[in-house]
C-alpha positions as a printed NumPy array, in Angstrom:
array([[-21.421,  22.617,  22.735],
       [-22.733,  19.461,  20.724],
       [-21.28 ,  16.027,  22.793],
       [-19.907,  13.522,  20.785],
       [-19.541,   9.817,  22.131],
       [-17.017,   7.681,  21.52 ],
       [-17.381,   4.042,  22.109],
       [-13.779,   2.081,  22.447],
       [-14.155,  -1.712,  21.267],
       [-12.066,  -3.925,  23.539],
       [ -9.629,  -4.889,  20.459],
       [ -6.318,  -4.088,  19.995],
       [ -3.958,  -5.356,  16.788],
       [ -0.602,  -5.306,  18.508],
       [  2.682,  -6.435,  16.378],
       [  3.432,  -9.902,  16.044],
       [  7.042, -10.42 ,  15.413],
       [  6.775, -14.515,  14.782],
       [  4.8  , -13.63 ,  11.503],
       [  7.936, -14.33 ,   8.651],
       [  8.493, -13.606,   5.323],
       [ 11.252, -15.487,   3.449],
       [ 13.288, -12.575,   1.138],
       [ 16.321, -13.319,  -0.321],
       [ 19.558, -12.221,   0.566],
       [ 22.108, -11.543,  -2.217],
       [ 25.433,  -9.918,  -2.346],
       [ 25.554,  -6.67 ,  -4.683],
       [ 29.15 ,  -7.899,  -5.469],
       [ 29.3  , -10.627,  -7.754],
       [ 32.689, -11.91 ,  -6.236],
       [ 30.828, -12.704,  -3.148],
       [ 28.089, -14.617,  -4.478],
       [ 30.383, -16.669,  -6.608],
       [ 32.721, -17.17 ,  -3.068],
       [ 29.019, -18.766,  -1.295],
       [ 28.315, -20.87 ,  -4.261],
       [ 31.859, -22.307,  -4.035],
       [ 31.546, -23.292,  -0.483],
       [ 28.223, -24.744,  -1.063],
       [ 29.554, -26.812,  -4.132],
       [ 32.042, -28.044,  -2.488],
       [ 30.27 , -29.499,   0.109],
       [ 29.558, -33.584,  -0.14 ],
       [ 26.392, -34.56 ,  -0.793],
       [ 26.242, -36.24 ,   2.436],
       [ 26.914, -32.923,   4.189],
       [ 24.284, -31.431,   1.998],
       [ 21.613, -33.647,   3.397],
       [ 22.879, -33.09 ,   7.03 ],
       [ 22.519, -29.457,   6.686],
       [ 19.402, -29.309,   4.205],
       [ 17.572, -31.774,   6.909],
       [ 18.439, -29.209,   9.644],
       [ 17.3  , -26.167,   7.692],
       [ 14.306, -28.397,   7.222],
       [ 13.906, -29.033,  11.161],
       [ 14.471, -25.125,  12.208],
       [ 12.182, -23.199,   9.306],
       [  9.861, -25.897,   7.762],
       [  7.171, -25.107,  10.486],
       [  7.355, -21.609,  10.202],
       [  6.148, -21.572,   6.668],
       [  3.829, -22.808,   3.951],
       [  5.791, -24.52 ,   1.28 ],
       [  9.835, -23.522,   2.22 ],
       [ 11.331, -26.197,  -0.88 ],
       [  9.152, -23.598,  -3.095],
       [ 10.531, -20.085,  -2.051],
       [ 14.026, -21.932,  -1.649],
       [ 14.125, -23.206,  -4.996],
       [ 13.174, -19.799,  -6.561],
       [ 15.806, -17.975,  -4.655],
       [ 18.203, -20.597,  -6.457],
       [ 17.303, -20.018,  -9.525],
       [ 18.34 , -15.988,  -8.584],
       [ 21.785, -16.986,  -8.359],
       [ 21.769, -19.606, -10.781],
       [ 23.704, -17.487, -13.413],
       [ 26.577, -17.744, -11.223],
       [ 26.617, -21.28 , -11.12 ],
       [ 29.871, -22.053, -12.531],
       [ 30.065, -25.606, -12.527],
       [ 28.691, -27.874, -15.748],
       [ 28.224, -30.231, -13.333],
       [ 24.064, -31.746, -12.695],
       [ 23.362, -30.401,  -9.584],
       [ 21.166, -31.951,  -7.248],
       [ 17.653, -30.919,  -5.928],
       [ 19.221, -31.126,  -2.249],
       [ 21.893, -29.04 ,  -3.058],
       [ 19.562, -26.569,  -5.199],
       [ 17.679, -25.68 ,  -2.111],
       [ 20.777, -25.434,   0.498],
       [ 22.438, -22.937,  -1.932],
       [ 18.277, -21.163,  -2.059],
       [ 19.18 , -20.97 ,   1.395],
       [ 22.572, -19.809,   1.798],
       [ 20.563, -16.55 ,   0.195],
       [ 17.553, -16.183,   2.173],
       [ 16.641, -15.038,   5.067],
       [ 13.719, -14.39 ,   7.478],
       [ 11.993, -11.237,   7.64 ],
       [  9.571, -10.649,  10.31 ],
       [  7.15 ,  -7.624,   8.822],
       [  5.574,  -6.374,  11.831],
       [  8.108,  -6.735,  14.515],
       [  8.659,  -2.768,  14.766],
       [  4.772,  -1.955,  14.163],
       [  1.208,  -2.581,  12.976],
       [ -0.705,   0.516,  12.269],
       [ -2.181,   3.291,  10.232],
       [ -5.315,   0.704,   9.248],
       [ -7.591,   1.608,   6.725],
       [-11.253,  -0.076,   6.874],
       [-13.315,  -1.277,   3.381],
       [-17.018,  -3.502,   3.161],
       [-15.644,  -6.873,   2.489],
       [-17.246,  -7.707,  -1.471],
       [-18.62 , -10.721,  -0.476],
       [-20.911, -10.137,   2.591],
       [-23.405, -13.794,   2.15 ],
       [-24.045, -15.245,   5.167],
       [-23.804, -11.911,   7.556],
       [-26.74 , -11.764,   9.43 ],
       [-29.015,  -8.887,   9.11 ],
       [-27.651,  -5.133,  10.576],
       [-24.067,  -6.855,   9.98 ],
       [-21.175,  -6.099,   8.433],
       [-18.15 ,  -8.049,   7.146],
       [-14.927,  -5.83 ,   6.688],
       [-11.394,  -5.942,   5.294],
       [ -9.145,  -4.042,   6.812],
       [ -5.768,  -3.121,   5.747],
       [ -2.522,  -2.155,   7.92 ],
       [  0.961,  -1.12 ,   7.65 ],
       [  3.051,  -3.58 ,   9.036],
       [  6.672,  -2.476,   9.875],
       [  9.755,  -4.299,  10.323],
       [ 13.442,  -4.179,  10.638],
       [ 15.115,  -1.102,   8.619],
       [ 11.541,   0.928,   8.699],
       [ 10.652,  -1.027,   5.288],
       [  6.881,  -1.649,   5.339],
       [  4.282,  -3.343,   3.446],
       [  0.408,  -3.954,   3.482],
       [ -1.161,  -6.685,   5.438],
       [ -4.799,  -7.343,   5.685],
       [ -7.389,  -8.753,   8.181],
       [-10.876,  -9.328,   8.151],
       [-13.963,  -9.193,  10.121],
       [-17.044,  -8.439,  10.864],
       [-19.363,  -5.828,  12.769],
       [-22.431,  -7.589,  14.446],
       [-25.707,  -6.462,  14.709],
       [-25.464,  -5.137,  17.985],
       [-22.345,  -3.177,  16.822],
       [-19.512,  -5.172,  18.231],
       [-15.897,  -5.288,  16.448],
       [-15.126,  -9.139,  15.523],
       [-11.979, -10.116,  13.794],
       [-11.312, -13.162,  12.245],
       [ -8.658, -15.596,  13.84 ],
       [ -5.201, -14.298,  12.838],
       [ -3.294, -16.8  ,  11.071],
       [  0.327, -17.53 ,  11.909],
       [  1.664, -17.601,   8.288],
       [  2.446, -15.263,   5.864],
       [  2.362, -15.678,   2.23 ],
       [  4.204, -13.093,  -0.607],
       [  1.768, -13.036,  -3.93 ],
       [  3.168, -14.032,  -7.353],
       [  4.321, -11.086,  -9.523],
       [  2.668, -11.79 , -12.565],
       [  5.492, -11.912, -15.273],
       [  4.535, -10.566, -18.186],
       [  1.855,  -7.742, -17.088],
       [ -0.19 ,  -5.625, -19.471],
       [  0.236,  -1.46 , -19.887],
       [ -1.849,   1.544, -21.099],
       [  0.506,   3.003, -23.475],
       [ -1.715,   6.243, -23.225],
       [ -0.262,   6.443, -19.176],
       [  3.768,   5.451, -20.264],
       [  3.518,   8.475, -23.005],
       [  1.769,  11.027, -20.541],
       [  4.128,   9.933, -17.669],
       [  7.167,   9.97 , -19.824],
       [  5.988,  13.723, -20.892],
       [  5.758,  14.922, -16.984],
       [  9.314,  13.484, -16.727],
       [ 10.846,  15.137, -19.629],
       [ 11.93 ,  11.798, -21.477],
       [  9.49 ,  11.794, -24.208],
       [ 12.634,  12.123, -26.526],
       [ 12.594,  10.302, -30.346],
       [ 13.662,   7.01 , -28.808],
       [ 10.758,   6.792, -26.354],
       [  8.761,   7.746, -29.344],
       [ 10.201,   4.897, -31.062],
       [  9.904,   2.32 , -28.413],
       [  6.072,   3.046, -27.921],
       [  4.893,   4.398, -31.403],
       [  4.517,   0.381, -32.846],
       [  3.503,  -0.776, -29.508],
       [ -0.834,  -1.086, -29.454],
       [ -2.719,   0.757, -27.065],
       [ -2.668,  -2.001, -24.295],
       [  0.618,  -3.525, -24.656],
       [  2.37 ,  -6.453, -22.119],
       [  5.89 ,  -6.232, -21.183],
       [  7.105,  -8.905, -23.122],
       [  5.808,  -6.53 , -26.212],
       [  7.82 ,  -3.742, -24.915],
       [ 11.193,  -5.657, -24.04 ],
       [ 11.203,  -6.591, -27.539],
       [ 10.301,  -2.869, -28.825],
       [ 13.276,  -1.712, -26.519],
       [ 15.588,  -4.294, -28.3  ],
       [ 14.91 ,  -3.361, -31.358],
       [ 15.718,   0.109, -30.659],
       [ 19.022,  -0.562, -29.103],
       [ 19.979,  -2.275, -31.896],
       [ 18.942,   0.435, -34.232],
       [ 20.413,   3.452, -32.629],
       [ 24.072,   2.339, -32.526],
       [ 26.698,   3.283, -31.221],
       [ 24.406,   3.902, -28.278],
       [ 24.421,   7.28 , -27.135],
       [ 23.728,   8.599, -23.637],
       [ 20.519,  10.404, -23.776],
       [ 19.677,   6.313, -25.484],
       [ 21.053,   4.302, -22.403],
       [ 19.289,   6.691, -20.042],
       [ 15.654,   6.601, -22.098],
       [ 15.969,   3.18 , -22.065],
       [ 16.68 ,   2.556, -18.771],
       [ 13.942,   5.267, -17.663],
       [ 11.564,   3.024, -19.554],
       [ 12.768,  -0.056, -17.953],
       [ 12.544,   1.398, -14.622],
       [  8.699,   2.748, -15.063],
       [  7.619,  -0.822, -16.454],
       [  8.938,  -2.194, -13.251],
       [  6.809,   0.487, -11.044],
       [  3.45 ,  -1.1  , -12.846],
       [  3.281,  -4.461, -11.532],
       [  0.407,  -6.883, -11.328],
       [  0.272,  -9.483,  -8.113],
       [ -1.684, -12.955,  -7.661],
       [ -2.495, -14.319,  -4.652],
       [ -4.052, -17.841,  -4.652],
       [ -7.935, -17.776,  -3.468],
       [ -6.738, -20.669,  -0.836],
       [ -4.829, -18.083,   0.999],
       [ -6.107, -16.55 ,   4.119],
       [ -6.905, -12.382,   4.405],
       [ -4.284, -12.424,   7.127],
       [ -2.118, -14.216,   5.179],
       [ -1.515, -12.128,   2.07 ],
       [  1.204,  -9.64 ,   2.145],
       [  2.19 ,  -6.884,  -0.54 ],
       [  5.682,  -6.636,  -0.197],
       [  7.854,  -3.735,  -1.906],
       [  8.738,  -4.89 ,  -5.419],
       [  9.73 ,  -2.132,  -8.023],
       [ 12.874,   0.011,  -6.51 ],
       [ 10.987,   3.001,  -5.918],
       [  9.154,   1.036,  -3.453],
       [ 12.424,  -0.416,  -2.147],
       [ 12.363,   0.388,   1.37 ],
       [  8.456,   0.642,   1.412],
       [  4.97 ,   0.574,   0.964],
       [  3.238,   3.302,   3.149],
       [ -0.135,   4.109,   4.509],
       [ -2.715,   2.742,   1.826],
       [ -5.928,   4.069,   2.202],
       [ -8.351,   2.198,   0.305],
       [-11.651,   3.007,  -1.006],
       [-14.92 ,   1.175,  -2.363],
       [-15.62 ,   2.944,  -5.132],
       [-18.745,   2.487,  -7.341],
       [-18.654,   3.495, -10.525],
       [-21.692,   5.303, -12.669],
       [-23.052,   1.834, -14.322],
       [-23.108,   0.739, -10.544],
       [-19.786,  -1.933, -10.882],
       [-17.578,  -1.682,  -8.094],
       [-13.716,  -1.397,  -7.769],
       [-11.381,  -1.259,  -4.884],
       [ -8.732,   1.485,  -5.08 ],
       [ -5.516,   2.235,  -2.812],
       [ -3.596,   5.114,  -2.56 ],
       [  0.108,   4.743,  -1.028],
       [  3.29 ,   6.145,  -0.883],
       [  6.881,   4.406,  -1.916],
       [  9.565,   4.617,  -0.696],
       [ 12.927,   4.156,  -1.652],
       [ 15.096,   5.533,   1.212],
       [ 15.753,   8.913,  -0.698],
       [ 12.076,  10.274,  -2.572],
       [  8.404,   9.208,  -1.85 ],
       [  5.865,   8.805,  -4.818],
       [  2.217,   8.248,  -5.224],
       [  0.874,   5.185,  -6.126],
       [ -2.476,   3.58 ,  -7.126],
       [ -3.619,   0.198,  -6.217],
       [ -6.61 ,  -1.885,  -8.352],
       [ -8.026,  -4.555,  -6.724],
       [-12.173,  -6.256,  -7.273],
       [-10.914,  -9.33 ,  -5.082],
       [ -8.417,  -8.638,  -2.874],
       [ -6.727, -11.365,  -4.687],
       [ -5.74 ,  -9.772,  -8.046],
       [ -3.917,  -6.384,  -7.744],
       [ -2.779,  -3.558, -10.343],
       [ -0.361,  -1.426,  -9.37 ],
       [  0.48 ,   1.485, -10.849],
       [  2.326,   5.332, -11.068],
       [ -0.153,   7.855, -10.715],
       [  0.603,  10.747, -13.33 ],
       [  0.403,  14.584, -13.507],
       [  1.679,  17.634, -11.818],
       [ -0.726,  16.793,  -8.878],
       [  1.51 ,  13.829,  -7.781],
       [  3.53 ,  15.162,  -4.793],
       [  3.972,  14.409,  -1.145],
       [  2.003,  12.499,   0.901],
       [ -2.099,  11.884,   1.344],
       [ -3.664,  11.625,  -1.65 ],
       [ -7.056,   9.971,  -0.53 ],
       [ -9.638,   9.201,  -3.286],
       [-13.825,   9.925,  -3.05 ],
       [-15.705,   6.829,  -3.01 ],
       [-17.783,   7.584,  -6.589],
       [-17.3  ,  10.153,  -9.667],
       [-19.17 ,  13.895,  -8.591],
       [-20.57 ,  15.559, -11.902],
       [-19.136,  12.903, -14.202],
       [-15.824,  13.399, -12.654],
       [-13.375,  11.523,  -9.941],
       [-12.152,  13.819,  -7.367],
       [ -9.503,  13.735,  -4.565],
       [ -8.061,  14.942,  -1.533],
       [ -4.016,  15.649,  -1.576],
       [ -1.34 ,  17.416,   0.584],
       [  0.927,  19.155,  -2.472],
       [  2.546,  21.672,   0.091],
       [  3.131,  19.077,   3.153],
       [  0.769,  22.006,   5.182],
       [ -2.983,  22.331,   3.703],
       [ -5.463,  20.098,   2.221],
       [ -6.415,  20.134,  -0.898],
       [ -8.784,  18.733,  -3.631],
       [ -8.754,  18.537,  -7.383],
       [-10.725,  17.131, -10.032],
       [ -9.995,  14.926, -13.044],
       [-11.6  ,  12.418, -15.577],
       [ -8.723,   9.808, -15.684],
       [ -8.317,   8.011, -11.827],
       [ -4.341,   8.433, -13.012],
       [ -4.095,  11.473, -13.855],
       [ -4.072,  14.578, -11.074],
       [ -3.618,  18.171, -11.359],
       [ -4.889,  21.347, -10.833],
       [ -4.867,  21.096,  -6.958],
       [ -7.391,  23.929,  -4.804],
       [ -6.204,  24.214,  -1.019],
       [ -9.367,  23.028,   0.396],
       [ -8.663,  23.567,   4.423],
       [ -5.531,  25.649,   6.426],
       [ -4.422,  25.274,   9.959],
       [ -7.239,  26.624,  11.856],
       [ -6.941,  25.651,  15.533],
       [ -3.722,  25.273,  17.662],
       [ -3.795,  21.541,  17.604],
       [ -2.962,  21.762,  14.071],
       [ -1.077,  24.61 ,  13.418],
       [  1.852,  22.448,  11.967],
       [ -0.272,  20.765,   9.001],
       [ -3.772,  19.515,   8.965],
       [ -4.459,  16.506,   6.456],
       [ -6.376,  13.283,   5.407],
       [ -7.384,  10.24 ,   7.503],
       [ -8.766,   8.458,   4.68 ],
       [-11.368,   8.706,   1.728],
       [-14.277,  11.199,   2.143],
       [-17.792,   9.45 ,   3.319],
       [-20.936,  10.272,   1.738],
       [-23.79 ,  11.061,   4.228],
       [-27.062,  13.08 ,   3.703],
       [-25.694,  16.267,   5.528],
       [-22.39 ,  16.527,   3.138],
       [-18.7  ,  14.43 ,   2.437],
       [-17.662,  13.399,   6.184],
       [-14.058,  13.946,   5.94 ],
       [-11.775,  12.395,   8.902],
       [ -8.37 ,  14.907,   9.33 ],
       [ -5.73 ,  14.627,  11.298],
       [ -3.832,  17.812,  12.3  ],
       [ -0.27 ,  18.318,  13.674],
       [  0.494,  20.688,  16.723],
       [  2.863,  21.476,  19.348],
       [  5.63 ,  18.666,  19.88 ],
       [  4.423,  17.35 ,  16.777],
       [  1.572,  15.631,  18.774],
       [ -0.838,  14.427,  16.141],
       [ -4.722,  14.235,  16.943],
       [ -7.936,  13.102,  14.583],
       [-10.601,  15.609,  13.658],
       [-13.148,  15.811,  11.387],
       [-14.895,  18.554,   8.559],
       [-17.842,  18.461,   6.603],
       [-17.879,  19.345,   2.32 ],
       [-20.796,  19.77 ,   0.417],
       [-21.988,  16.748,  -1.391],
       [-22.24 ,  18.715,  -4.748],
       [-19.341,  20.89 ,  -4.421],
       [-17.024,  19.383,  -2.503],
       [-15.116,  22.644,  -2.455],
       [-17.026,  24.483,  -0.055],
       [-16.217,  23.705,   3.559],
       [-19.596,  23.35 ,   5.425],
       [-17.924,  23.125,   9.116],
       [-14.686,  21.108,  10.674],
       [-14.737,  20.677,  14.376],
       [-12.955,  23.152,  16.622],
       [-11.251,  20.354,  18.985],
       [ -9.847,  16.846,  18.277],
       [-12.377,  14.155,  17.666],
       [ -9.186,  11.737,  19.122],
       [ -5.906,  12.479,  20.998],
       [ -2.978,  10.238,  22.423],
       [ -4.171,   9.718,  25.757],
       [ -2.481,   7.196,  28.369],
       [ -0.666,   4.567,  27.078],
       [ -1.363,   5.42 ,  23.287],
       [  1.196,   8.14 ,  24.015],
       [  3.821,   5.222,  23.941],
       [  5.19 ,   3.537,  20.895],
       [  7.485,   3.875,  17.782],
       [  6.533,   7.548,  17.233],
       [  4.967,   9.129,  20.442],
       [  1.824,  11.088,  20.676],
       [  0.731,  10.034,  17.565],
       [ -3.142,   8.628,  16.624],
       [ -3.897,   8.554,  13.134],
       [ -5.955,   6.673,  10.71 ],
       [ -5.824,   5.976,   6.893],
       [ -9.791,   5.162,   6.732],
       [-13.227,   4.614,   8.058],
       [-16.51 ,   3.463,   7.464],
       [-19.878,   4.411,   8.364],
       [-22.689,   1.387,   9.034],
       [-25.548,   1.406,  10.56 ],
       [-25.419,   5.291,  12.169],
       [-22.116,   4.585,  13.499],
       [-18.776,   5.71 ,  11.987],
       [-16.304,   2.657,  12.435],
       [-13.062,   4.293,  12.686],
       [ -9.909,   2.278,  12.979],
       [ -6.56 ,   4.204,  14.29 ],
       [ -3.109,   3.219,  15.22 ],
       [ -1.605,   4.781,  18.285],
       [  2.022,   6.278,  18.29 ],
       [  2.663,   3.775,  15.057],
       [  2.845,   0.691,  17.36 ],
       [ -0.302,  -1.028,  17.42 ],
       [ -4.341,  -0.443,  15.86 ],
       [ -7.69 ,   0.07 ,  18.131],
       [-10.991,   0.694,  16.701],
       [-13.879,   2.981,  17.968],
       [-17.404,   3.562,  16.985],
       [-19.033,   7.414,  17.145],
       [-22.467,   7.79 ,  16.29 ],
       [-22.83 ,   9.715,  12.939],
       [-25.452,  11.953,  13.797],
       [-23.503,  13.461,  16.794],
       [-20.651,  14.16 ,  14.36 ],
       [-22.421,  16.016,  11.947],
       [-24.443,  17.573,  14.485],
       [-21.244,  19.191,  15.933],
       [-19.779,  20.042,  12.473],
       [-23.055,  21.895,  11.261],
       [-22.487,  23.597,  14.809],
       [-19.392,  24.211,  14.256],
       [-19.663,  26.922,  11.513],
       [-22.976,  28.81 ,  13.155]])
């Protein structure tokens, strides 16, 4: 038996509830909104100033620039503004607050951490490493969203992260983002609404085509196909809806890692944004581009998405397309094999799998890859994270499901050809909930969306029971020792 050692850095990234988001907070029923805006109109404008100053004195510490996110959560409700009336700036940010609210993104959990080279690594000292990680960060009503934090790994192999700040800052949603009209056809094909009036909503539209090109294509057609019909209303609609699920986001270059948050936007991310495992991945010509994987959520169905990022500062996001698309896991390889990307999926919520395909956004054609082997996970066995290239084969971190529905880490070991051929997977857990990491949202969970190899050590981030994130280190060549042993 081949002995593996694991090496637990004395860090822990434990939930910080005092880390708030403004959202706002509007009544669905019209009536209601219009009943808040009265009372807030009718206020003097001495009481505004009395109230505005104490809104002021309770929340202006607690955030970057409040007037900002108040002013933009006025001009949400400003529709219903039913006064001709000049209103003033002082009133214009007590009604902004009259519909917002606090949000406090990790109070339930941090966890499920994915771990990525950082792309700018001048001025780490030689046999270091500067990181970004990424969490899920969980809050009131289970509605989560991605958080980040950096660091670094020193030469000796210690885990250092960066001081946490105590702000949090939403990126702008770009407004009028760009599409591939070649993805909107295909993904209006897999959903059975490539009808005539899709086809005449996209046909004029060019090949890379903004959304302020394709509001104006969808007016046109409304106004052409009248009286509208319902198989019309619902196309349109359908196209409406998949604009909104490809989004582009900003964040400003003078906000901190640990400040940037991707909160749910489109609906079908509406109550969350779940375990993104990100990936460097090199292209052929050697360029290099940062991909996510995740799962929305909108309180009924889950669905695959893709995340672009070169900077951590500018994100794509976007459907992913094809028959492939289902359930959770999809975890991409870190470069092209044979001209092709390839990628790790769950289809059947049981076995692993792995397909093929020339387009990053479009999967199918899934091959089950590995079953439940061993007892501790006889439930399902999947993905923790992207595959790692090593000399010996793809390192592939699992996780498996057994009795109780206790989940534990393990590990296998592909060929680096063809990935499709299983050269070992280790017989017992590489990790299991032991001691206190048997306490938390979910119990008896440890589980990781991602790790990295540097410097003969696999760095391997994992949350424990969906509370809070540790890290440990595991030499590589003990790993793949036991998984070549594994399979004599």
């Amino acid at each position: 038996m081949v002995t593996i050692n694991i090496r637990r850095h004395e860090v822990l990234l434990l939930p910080e509830s005092n880390r708030v988001l403004i959202r706002p907070f509007i009544p669905v029923d019209p009536q209601r909104v219009t009943a808040i805006l009265a009372r807030a109109l009718a206020l003097s404008e001495e009481e505004v100033g009395e109230i505005l100053h104490d809104v002021h004195h309770e929340f202006e510490s607690r955030h970057y620039d409040i007037e900002a996110v108040l002013s933009d959560h006025y001009a949400k409700v400003h529709p219903h503004v039913f006064t001709q009336r000049p209103i003033s700036r002082a009133r214009q940010l007590l009604i902004g607050a009259y519909f917002s609210g606090e949000y406090a993104l990790e109070s339930a959990a941090l966890f499920n951490p994915s771990i990525v080279p950082h792309p700018d690594q001048s001025g780490i000292p030689e046999g270091g490493l500067r990181f970004i990680m990424s969490l899920r960060a969980t809050g009131e009503g289970h509605i989560s969203s991605i958080e980040f934090r950096m660091g670094q790994i020193s030469p000796n192999g210690h885990i250092i992260f960066d001081s946490n700040s105590r702000f949090v800052n939403a990126p702008e949603i770009v407004p009028n983002p760009s599409y591939r009209k070649k993805s909107f056809i295909h993904k209006f094909h897999e959903m059975g609404f490539y009808n005539d009036y899709a086809n005449a909503v996209l046909t004029p539209l060019e090949n890379q085509f903004t959304r302020e090109d394709l509001d104006k294509a969808v007016a046109l057609v409304r106004n052409e196909y009248q009286p509208a019909t319902y198989d019309l209303v619902r196309t349109l609609e359908v196209i409406q809806w998949l604009a909104d699920s490809n989004y582009e986001l900003r964040f400003s270059s003078r906000v901190d890692m640990s400040e940037r948050i991707i909160f749910p936007v489109s609906p079908n991310e509406s109550n969350g944004i779940e375990d993104a495992r990100f990936v460097r991945f090199a292209e052929d010509d050697g360029s290099v581009i940062y991909y996510a994987t995740y799962t929305a959520y909108n309180g009924r169905a889950i669905l695959p998405q893709l995340l672009e990022t070169e900077d951590f500062l500018n994100f794509r996001v976007l459907t992913l397309n094809g028959t492939a698309v289902q359930n959770k896991g999809m975890a991409l390889f870190p470069r092209r094999i044979d001209g092709r990307y390839a990628m790790l999926s769950r289809q059947d919520d049981e076995n692993l799998f792995i397909m093929f395909s020339d387009n990053p956004h479009f999967w199918s054609d899934p091959k089950i890859l590995m079953r439940p082997a061993e007892a501790w996970e006889s439930v399902k066995v999947g993905n923790c994270g992207s595959p790692i290239e090593t000399d010996a084969g793809w390192l592939v971190i699992t996780h498996g499901v057994g009795p109780m529905r206790k989940y534990c880490i393990g590990a296998a070991l592909l060929d680096l050809h063809d990935p499709t051929k299983l050269i070992g997977r280790l017989r017992d857990p590489l990790l299991s909930a032991e001691g206190n990491e048997r306490e938390g949202y979910v119990p008896n969970v440890v589980y990781s969306c991602g790790a990295l190899v540097h410097d003969g050590m696999l760095v391997l981030p994992y949350a424990m029971s969906d509370k809070a994130t540790a890290v440990v280190s595991i030499p590589l060549d003990e790993i793949l020792a036991a998984l070549k042993a594994s399979n004599g």
